[in-house]
C-alpha positions in Angstrom: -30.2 -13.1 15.4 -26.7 -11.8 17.1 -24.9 -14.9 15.2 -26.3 -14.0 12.2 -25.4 -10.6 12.4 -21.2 -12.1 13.1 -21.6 -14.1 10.2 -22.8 -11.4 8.1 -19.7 -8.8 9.6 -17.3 -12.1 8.8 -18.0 -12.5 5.2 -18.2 -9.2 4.7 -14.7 -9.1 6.2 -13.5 -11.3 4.2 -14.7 -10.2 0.7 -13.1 -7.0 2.0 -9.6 -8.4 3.0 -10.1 -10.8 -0.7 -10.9 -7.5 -2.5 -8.4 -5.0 -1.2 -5.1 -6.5 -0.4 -4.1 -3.6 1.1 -6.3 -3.6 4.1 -4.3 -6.5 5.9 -5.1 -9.4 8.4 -4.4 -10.4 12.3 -1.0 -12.1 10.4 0.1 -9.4 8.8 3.4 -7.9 9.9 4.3 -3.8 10.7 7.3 -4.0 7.7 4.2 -5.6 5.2 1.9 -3.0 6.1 4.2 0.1 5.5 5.3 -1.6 2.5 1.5 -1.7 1.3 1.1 1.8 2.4 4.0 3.5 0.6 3.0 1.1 -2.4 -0.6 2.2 -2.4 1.0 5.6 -2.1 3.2 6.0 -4.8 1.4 4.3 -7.6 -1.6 7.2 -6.9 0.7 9.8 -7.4 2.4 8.0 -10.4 -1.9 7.4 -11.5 -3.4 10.9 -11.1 -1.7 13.5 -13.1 -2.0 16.5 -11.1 -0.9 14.9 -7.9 2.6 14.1 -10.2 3.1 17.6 -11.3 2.8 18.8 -8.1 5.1 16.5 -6.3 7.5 17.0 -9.5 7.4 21.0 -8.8 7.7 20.6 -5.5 10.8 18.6 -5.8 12.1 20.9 -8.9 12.5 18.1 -11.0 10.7 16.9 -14.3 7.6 14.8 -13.9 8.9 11.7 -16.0 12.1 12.0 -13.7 9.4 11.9 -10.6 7.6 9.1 -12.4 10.4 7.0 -12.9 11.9 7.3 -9.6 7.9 6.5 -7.9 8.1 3.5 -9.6 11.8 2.0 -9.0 10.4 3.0 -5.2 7.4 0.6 -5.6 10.4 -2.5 -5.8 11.8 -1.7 -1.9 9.4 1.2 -0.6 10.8 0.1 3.0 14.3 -1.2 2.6 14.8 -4.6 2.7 12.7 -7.0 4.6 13.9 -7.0 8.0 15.1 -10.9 9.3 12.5 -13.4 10.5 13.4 -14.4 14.2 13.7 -18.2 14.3 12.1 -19.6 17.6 
């Protein structure tokens, strides 16, 4: 019964993971994840209308100024990828 039940949480874990790319996995490095974060971030506020206006007033700019500047964001949310570290 108990390793049905792990087999079950697994492939539910994985359709989850397969589904939303967002969620990460045990590889998964700290500069991906913010980059999936602020990603997942912006393109909401560019999506839902209200949350756009409000982030455009608050910044006392236009919303298409706000939109456009979301999405050249969405290229380098983080900067640039930070070096790999040869062993």
């Amino acid at each position: 019964m108990s390793s049905e039940l792990r087999s079950s949480a697994s492939t539910q874990q994985q359709q989850l993971f397969a589904r939303y790319t967002g969620t990460g996995h045990a590889d998964m490095t700290k500069y991906e994840w913010l980059t999936h974060q602020h990603r997942d971030t912006y393109s909401s506020i560019v999506g839902h209308t209200p949350l756009l206006y409000y982030t455009a007033i608050a910044d006392g700019e236009a919303s298409a100024r706000v939109k456009f500047e979301l999405t050249e964001r969405m290229l380098q949310p983080c900067g640039p990828p930070p070096e790999k570290e040869e062993d």
